[in-house]
N, C-alpha and C positions, 0 to 999 in steps of 0.2 A: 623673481620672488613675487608672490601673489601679494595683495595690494589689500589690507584688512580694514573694516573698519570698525569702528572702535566709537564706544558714547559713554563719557565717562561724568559721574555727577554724586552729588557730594549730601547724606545721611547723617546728620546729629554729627556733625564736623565728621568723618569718615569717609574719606574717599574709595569708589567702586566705579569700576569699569565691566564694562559689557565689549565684548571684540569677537569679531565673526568672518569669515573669510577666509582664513589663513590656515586652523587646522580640521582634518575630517572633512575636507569638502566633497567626499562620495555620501554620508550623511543625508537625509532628506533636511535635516538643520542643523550646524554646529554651532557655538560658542564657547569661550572661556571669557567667567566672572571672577575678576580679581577684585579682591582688599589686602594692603598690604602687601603680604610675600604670597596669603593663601589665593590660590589658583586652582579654580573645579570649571572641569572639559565636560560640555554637557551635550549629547547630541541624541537625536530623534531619529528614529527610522523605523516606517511603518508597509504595512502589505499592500500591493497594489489592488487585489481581492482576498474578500470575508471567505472562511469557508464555508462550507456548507451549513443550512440551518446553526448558526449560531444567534443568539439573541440576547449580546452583552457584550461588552465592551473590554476583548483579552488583552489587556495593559498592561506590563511589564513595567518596571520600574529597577533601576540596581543600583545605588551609590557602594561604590568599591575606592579604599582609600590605598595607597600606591606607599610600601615602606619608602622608597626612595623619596618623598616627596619632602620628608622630615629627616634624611638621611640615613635613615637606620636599611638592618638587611634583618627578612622574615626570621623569628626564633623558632619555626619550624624544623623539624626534621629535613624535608623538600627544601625550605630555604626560597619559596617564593609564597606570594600571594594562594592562599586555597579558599576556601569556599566562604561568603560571608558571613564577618560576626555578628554576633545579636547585635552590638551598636550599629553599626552598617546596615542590619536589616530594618531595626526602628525608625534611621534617617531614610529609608527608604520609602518605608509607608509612611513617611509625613509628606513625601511627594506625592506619593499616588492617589493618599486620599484627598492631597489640593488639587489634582490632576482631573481626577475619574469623573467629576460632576459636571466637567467643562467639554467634555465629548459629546457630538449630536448623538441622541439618543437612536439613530438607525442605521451608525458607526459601526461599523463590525470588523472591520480589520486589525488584524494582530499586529499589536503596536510595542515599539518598547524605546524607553529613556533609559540611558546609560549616563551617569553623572562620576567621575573618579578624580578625586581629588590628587591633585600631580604635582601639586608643591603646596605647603602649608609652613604659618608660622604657627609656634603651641601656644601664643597667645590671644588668637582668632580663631573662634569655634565655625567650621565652616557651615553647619548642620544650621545658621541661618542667613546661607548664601544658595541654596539648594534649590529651595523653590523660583529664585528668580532667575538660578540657571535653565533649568527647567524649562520653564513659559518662556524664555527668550528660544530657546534651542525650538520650541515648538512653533512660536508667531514668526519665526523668518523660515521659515518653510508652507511648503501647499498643505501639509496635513489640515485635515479639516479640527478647527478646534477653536470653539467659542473663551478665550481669553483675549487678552492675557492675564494672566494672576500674576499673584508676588507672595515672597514672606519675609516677617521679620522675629525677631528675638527682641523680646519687649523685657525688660527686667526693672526690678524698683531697687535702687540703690541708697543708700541713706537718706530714703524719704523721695527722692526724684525718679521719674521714670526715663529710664536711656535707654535707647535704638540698638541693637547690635552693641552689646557690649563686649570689653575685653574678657578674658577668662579669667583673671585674676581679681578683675570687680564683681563676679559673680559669689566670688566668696560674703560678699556683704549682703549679697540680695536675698527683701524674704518674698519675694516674686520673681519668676524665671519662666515666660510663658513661650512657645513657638506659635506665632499665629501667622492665618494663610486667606487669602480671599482674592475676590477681582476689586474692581475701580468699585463700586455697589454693594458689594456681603461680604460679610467673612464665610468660609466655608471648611474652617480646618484648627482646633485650636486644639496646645499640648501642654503641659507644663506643670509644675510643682509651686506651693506658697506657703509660705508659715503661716498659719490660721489667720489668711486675710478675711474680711468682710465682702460680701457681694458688692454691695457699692465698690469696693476697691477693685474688684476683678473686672466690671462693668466698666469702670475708667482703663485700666490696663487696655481693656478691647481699643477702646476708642484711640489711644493713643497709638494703638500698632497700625489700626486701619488711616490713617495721617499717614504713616510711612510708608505701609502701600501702596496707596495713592502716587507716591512721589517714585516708585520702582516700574510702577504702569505706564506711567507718563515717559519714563526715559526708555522703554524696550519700544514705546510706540514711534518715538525718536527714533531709534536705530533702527525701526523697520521704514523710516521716513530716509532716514540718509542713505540705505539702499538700493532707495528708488520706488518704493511703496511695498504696498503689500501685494504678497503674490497672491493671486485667486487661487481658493481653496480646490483642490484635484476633484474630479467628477470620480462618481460611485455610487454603487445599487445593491445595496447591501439585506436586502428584505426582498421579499416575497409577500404577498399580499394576495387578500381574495374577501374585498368588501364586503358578497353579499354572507358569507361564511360569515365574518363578523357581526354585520348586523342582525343571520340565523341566533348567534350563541348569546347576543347581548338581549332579546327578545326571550329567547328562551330562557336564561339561566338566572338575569338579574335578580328579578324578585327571588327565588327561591335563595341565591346566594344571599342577600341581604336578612333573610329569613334565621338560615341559619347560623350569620355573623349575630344576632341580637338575641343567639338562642342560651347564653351563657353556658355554651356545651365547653367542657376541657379540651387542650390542642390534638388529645388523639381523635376523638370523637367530631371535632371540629372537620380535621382534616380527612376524617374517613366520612364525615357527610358533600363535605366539597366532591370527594372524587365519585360520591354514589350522582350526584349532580351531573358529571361529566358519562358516568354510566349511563344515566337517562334519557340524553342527550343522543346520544349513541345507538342507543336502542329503539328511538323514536326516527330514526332515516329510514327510510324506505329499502327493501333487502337488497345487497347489492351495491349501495353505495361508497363509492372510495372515500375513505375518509384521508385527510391530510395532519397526521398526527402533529406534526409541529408546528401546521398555525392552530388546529385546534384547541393547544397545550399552552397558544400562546395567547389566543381570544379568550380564554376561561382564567388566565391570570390576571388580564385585563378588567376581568370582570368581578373579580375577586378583588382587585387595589379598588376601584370605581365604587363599589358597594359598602367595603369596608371602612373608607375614608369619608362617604358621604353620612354611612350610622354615626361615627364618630361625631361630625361637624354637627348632624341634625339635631339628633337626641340626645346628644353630651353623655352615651354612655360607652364602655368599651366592650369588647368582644367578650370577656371574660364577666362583665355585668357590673364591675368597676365604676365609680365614679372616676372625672380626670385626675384629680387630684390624690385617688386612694393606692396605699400601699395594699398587695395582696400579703395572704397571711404570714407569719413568721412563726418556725420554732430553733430551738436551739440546743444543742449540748454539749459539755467540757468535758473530758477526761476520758472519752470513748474509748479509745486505745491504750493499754494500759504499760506497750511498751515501747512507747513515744514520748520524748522528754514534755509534751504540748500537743493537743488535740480537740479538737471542734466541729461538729456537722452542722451548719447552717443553712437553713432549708427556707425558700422565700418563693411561698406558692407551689410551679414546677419547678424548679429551679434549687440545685443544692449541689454543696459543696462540701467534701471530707479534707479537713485541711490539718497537716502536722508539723510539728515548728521540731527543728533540732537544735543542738548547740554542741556546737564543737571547740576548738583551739584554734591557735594561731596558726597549725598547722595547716588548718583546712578550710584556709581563707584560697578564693581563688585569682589565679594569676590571673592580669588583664595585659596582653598582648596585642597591638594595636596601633598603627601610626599614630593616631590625637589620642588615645583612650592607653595607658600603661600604668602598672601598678598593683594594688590587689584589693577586691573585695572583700567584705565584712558581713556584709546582710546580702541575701540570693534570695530570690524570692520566683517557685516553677509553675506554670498554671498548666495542668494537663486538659486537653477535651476529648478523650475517650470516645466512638461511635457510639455505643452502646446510651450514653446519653442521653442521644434523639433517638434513641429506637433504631440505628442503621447499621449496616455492614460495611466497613470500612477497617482496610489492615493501619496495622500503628506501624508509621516511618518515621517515626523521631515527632519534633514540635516544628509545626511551622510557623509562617509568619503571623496568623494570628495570632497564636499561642504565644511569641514570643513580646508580641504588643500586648493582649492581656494581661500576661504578667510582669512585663514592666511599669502599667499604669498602678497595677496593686502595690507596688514594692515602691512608687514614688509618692503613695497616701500610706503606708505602714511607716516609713526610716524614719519621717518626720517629730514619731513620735516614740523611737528605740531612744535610750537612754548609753551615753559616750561611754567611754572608760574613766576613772576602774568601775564606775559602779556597773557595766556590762562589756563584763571582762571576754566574752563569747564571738567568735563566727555562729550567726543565726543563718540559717536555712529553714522556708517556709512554703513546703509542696503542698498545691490544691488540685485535687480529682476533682471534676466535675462528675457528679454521678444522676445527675438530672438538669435537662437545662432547657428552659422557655425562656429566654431572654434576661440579660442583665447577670450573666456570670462572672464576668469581673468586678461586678460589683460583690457579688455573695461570696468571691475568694478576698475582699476586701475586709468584710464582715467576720468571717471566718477566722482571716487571719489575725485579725484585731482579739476574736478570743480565745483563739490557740497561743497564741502571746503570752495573754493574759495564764491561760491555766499553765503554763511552763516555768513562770513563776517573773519572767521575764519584767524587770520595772518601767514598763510604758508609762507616758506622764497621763495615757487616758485614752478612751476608749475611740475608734475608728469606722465610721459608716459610709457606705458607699450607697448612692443609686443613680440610675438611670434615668435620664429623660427626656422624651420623645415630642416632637410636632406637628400635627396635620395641619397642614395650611393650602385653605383656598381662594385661589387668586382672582376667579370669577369675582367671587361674593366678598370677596376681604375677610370670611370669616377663618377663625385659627382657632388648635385648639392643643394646650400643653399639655401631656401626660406624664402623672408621676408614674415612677417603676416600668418600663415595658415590657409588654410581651415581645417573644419574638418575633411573631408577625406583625405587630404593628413597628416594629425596628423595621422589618424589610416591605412596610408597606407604606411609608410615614417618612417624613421630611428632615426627619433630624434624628440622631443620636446624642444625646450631652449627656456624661457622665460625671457627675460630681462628687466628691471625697472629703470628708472634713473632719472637726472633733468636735466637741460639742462650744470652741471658742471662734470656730470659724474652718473657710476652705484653705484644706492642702496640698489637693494634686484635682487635676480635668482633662477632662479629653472631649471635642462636638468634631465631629463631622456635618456639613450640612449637605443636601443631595439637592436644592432648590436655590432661586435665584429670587431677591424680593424680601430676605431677612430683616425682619425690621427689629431697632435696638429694645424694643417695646417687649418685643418678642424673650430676650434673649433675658432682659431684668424679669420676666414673670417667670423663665424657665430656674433664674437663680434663684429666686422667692420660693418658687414654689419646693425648688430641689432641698432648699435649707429645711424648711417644714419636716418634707421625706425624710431625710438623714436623721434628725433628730428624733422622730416618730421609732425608727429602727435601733436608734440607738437606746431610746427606753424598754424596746423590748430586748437589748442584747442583754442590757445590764440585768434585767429577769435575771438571766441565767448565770454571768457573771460579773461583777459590777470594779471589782479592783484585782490587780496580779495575785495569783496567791503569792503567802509570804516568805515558801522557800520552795527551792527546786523538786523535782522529783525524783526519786530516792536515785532511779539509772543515772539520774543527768551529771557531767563530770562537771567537779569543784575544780575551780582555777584561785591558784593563790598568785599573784606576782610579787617581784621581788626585783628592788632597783638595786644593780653592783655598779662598783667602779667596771669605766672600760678596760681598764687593765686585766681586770679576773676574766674578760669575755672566753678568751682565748684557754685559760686552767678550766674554764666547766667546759668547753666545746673537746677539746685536747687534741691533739693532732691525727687528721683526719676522722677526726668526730669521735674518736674513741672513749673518751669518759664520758659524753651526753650520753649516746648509744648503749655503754654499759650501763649506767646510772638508770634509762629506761629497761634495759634487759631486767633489769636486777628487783626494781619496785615494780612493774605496771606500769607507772605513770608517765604522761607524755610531758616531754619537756623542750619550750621553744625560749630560742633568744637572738633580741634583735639589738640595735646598734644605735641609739640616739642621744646625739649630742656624745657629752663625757661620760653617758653612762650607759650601762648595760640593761637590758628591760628582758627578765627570764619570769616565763610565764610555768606555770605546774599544773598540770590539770588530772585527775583522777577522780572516779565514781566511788573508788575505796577508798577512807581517811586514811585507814597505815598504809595504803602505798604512796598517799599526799605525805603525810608526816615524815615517813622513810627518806623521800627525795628532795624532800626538803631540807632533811637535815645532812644531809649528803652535800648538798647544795650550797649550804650555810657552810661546814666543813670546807669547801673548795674556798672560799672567799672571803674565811677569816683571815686576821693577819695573825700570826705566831706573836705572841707577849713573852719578854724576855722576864724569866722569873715564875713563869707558870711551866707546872707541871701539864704533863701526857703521856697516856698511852698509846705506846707506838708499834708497830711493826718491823720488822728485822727484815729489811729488802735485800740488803747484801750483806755478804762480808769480804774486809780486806785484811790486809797485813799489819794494818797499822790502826784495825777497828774495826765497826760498821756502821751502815747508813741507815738508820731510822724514820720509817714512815711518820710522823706525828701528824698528818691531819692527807686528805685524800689531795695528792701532789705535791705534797712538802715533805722533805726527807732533809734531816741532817745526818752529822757525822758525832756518832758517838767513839771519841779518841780511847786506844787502845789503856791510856794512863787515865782516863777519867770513868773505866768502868767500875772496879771497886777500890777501897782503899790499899790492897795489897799488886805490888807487881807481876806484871802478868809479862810471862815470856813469848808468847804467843797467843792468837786468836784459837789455837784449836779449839774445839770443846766447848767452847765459852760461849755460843749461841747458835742456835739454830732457823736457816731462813722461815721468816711465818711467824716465828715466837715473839710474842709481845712484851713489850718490855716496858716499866716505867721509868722516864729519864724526866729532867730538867731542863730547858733552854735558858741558859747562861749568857750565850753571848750572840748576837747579829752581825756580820761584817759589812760595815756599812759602804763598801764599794760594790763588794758582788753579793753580797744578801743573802752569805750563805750560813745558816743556821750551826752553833756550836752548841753539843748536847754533854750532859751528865749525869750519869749513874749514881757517880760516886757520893756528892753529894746530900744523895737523900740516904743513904746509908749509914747508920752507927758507925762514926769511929772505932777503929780496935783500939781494946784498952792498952797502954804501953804503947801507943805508936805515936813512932818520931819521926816530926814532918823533915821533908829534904830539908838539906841549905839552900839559902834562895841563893838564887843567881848572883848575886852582887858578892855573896860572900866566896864563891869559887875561887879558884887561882884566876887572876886578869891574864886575859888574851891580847898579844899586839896585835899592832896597827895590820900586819898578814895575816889574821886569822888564827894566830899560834900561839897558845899560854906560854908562861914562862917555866917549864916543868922541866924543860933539858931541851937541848936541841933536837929536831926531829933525824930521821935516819939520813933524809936526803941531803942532813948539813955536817954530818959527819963522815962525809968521803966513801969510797967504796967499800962494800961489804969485803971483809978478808975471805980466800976461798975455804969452801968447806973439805974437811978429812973424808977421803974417802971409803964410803963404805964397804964392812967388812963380806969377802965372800960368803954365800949361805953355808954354814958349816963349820967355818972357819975358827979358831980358839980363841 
C-alpha cells in the first residue's frame, strides 16, 4: 500500500487536511482536501509541448460533482453523471480565474485541473475547498506555475465574520463572498451582500486574505514534507525574432498611440489599428516573408504598451473619457408589447434587450445535483449573440461565459425580488446583448432592474451595475482606476471589478485581477469610485423608470393562492390527477398544489379573471365541508334500488333514501330520476364514523294535505329477544308444511 502524506491544519476552528500520494499517482499532481466528510480529488496534468503558434495559456478547468458522493443515483434518463451543470460550471471558473494569472506568461501547453468531488457532507459547501485543491494538486508537481494560491468563503454572520462556514449559517449572512489570491494579492473575488457598505466589503477582503495566508503556508508544508519542491519541467514554448520586434515597435508606436488618443469608436478604432498593420506590410521590401504570427503578435504588444502608457500619462481613455466618467446612457420600458416586462438599455456601445416573464409554480425549475437540489424561483439567461461584435460565429447553446454573466446579474436582481404572497410568480429574466463594448453584465443588470420594474413586479428599488477597470504601472508606481470599461481596456488592463448595488449599498461583485502588486489602496478607490458610477446610472434609469408600475400587464397571469387543510390535498388532486387535470381542462387556468406542514398551498393562475373565478370556485367547492341543515343542488350520479346518490358539491355524494324522496311511497326507483338531473335535497344527517352524508327531498316539500305520518316505531307490535314479534309464530315453529293436492290434469273437470 503506497505511503501518503498527509498536512493537516486547523481554519476558524475547522479542521482540513491536504493528502497526496495515494490516489492518481499517474497525475503530473494529485491530492484529496478533506473537511469533515467532504472529500475533493483534485489532479493536474499538463502537455509536455505547446502547439503550434499558440499565444495563451489553454487551461482547462472541470469541477464534477459524483451522485455517489452524497448517496444518491443520477435522476437522469442514463442514470449517470452527463455533462456539467451550470453550478459545476460556476465553481469551475472560480478556479480558473484564480488559476489563469498564476502561469508564466510564455506557458503554452494544454493544461487541465480536474477537481470531483467523491464524498460530501450537505452541510459543507465544497465550492470553498476548490481553490486550495487546486494549487496543492499544482505546487507538488513540475508544472511550471507561479503559486501557490488558496481560497476561502468569507461570510458575516450576526455581525461576525467566519471562515468557511457551515451551510446552514449561511442562512443568517448578509455577506457570502468567495475570495482567492496568493500569499501577496487577491486575484479573484465572487459573491452576493445585502446592501453592505464599501468599508464593509473592504474589511470582508482583508479578513479572507488572513486565511489565505494560513492555506499557503500549509501546501508549502506539504511540499516541504515531500522532500521539496520539484523543479519546474524545461520548455520553449515561443518563438521569437527580436529584430522583427524592435522593426514593429519603431514603426508602429507612435502612430498606435495616435490613434488610441484619437476618440475614434471601437469600429473605427479597430479598423485604423489594422490599416497600421497594412503599412507596415507594405513598406518591406518585395519579396519579403513575412511571419504572420509574430507579427500579429509584436503589434498586439504594441497596442497594450501604447494604450496603457495614454491611459497612465494623460489620464484620459481611448474613447476621450475622463477615468472616472460613465459613457452615455439611454433607456426604455415597455418595448415589447407582448412580454409581461421589457427594457433596452443601451450604455455607450453596449446594450441590452432584456424581458422578464412570470410564470406559476409550475415552471419553477428542477435543481438536480449532488450539493444543489430542489427548485428555482428566479432564472435569470444572458445571451451573447456574434452579431454583437460584428462577427460570424454559429450559436451552440451558452457557454461558460454566458453562464457566469448571468449568474452575476441574477445574484444583484433576487436581492431585491420581493418573497411570497406578495410575489406569488416563478420570474424569468432573458438579456440579448445586441451590442457590446464592454461591461454587459453589467447593462443586463440595469436592464433587468427595469424590465422588473415595468412588469409590475414589486422590487424594494432600483439595481445598477458597473464595471471597473485598472492600469497599473509597476516601473513608476503610477495606477490608474477606470469607471465603466471599454472592452479593450478590460483586455488590456489589470483588473476587471464589477460591482452591483441599490442605491443603500453593494449586493452582489465579482474582480478578477490579471497582475501581482495589488495594493488595498487600490481596491478602496475602485469601491469609491464604483459607488459614484452605480448611482450616476442609477439617476439616469429612474429618467425612465423610477418605481414598479402598479399592476401587471394585461397578458401576465393572476395567481390567487389558497391555504386548504392537508386533508382536501388529495379531493382537489383526485386519483391520478383527475379532478386537478379536469378542473384545468375545463377553465384555462393552471392550478398547482404543494404540501407544507398541515396544510395544503394551491396556487391559480390565469390571464382571464373568468377562468380565475371559475377554478376558483371549483376549488372552494372541492374543500368545503358539507353543513348539516343546509340545502344544495346536486347532481343524480347514480341510481339504486333502494335510492340515489347525490352529487352536492365536486366529490361529495350522498344517498338520497328511497323513503326520504317525497312524502308519498314509492314502490320503486323507476322513473323517479334521471342520471345528470339536478335535484334539490337537504343534508340532514352526517355519520360520524364513516362521514357518509344522509340526504332529503322530502323535506323541503309541502306536506299532502290529509297525510298520516307512520307509527313510530315504539308503537309497532315489540319484537323478542330473536328478532320475532309476537304476531303468531313463524312457519319454521309450526312444524312441517302439510303436502299439497295435487294438481288437476290440463282439461280435466
Amino acid at each position: 500500500m503506497s505511503q501518503a502524506t498527509i498536512k493537516t491544519f486547523e481554519i476558524d476552528g475547522k479542521t482540513i487536511s491536504i493528502e497526496t500520494g495515494r490516489l492518481a499517482r499517474q497525475a503530473d499532481g494529485a491530492v484529496v482536501v478533506k473537511m469533515g466528510d467532504t472529500m475533493i480529488l483534485a489532479t493536474a496534468v499538463s502537455a509536455k509541448e505547446a502547439k503550434e503558434d499558440v499565444d495563451f495559456m489553454p487551461l482547462t478547468v472541470d469541477y464534477q460533482e459524483k451522485f455517489a458522493s452524497v448517496g444518491r443515483i443520477p435522476g437522469s434518463f442514463h442514470k449517470r453523471e452527463a455533462k456539467l451543470s451550470d453550478y459545476e460550471v460556476l465553481v469551475s471558473r472560480i478556479v480558473d480565474r484564480a488559476l489563469r494569472p498564476l502561469f508564466p506568461e510564455n506557458y503554452h501547453a494544454d493544461t487541465q485541473v480536474a477537481l470531483t468531488l467523491i464524498s460530501a457532507d450537505k452541510n459543507i459547501m465544497p465550492d470553498a475547498l476548490v481553490g486550495l485543491a487546486a494549487s496543492a494538486a499544482l505546487i507538488v508537481s513540475d508544472i511550471p506555475f507561479n503559486g501557490p494560491i488558496s481560497e476561502v468563503r468569507v461570510a458575516r454572520i450576526d455581525g461576525k465574520f467566519v471562515i468557511n462556514p457551515y451551510k446552514d449559517e449561511l442562512e443568517r449572512a448578509d455577506m457570502d463572498l468567495i475570495v482567492a489570491g496568493t500569499e501577496h494579492d487577491l486575484n479573484m473575488v465572487e459573491g452576493e451582500c445585502a446592501e453592505v457598505s464599501e468599508a464593509d466589503m473592504l474589511e470582508a477582503l482583508k479578513v479572507a486574505h488572513a486565511a489565505i495566508k494560513l492555506q499557503i503556508k500549509a501546501q508549502w508544508e506539504l511540499v516541504e514534507m515531500m522532500g521539496g519542491k520539484k523543479p519546474f519541467r524545461e520548455y520553449n514554448h515561443e518563438r521569437s525574432n527580436p529584430e522583427l520586434e524592435a522593426a514593429i515597435m519603431e514603426f508602429a508606436y507612435d502612430k498606435v498611440y495616435a490613434v488610441a488618443k484619437s476618440k475614434a469608436s471601437k469600429a473605427d478604432r479597430s479598423a485604423a489599428f489594422k490599416a497600421i498593420r497594412e503599412e507596415y506590410k507594405a513598406s518591406l521590401p518585395e519579396g519579403t516573408e513575412i511571419d504572420k504570427f509574430l507579427m500579429n503578435k509584436y503589434f498586439h504588444d504594441v497596442e497594450y504598451k501604447a494604450v496603457r502608457a495614454m491611459i497612465i500619462d494623460d489620464r484620459t481613455r481611448l474613447d476621450g473619457r475622463k477615468l472616472d466618467e460613465v459613457r452615455s446612457i439611454w433607456s426604455e420600458v415597455n418595448y415589447l408589447p407582448g412580454a409581461h416586462g421589457s427594457a433596452i438599455f443601451t450604455r455607450g456601445e453596449t446594450q441590452s434587450l432584456t424581458t422578464v416573464t412570470l410564470g406559476t409554480k409550475n415552471d419553477e425549475q428542477l435543481l438536480d445535483s449532488p450539493m444543489n437540489d430542489g427548485y428555482a424561483k428566479f432564472l435569470l439567461h444572458y445571451n451573447f449573440p456574434s452579431f454583437s461584435t460584428g462577427e460570424v460565429r454559429p450559436n451552440r447553446g451558452p457557454g461558460r461565459r454566458e453562464i457566469g454573466h448571468g449568474n452575476l446579474a441574477l445574484r444583484g436582481l433576487k436581492r431585491v425580488l420581493p418573497g411570497a404572497p406578495e410575489n406569488p410568480y416563478t420570474v424569468r429574466i432573458v438579456s440579448d446583448i445586441l451590442e457590446s463594448n464592454g461591461s454587459s453584465s453589467m447593462a443586463t443588470v440595469c436592464a433587468g432592474s427595469l424590465a422588473l420594474m415595468d412588469a409590475g413586479v414589486k422590487v424594494r428599488g432600483a439595481v445598477s451595475g458597473i464595471a471597473m477597470g485598472l492600469i497599473n504601472d509597476e516601473e513608476s508606481g503610477k495606477f490608474a482606476v477606470l469607471s465603466d470599461i471599454l472592452g479593450d481596456e478590460d483586455h488590456l488592463g489589470d483588473m476587471d471589478f464589477k460591482v452591483i448595488g441599490t442605491k443603500n449599498g453593494i449586493v452582489a461583485c465579482q474582480m478578477d485581477i490579471k497582475i501581482n502588486g495589488l495594493k488595498w489602496e487600490m481596491v478602496e478607490e475602485a469601491l469609491n469610485q464604483a459607488k459614484a458610477g452605480r448611482l450616476h446610472i442609477m439617476d439616469e434609469m429612474n429618467k425612465t423608470i423610477a418605481e414598479p408600475n402598479a399592476d401587471y400587464k394585461p397578458n401576465a397571469p393572476r395567481i390567487v393562492t389558497l391555504t386548504i387543510d392537508k386533508d382536501f390535498i388529495g379531493a382537489v388532486i383526485g386519483p391520478g390527477g383527475k379532478i386537478i387535470q379536469g378542473m384545468q381542462r375545463e377553465t384555462g387556468a393552471t392550478i398547482s398544489i404543494t404540501e407544507e406542514g398541515n396544510f395544503g398551498i394551491v396556487e391559480v393562475a390565469s390571464s382571464n379573471k373568468e377562468s380565475l373565478e371559475k377554478a376558483l370556485g371549483m376549488i372552494r367547492a372541492i374543500v368545503a365541508i358539507p353543513e348539516v341543515g343546509a340545502e344544495y343542488v346536486g347532481k343524480v350520479k347514480s341510481i339504486v334500488d333502494f335510492g340515489a346518490f347525490i352529487e352536492i358539491m365536486p366529490g361529495k355524494d350522498g344517498l338520497l333514501h328511497i323513503s326520504e324522496i317525497g312524502w308519498n311511497r314509492l314502490a320503486s326507483m323507476e322513473g323517479v330520476f334521471q342520471v345528470g338531473e339536478e335535484v334539490t335535497v337537504k343534508l340532514i344527517e352526517v355519520d360520524q364514523k364513516t362521514g357518509k352524508l344522509k340526504l332529503s327531498r322530502k323535506v323541503l316539500l309541502p306536506k299532502p294535505e290529509g297525510y298520516v305520518e307512520p307509527a313510530p316505531r315504539e308503537n309497532r307490535p315489540p319484537r323478542d329477544g330473536q328478532g320475532r314479534d309476537n304476531r303468531g309464530p313463524r312457519r319454521d315453529d309450526r312444524g312441517p308444511r302439510p303436502p299439497r293436492e295435487p294438481r288437476p290434469e290440463s282439461g280435466a273437470n
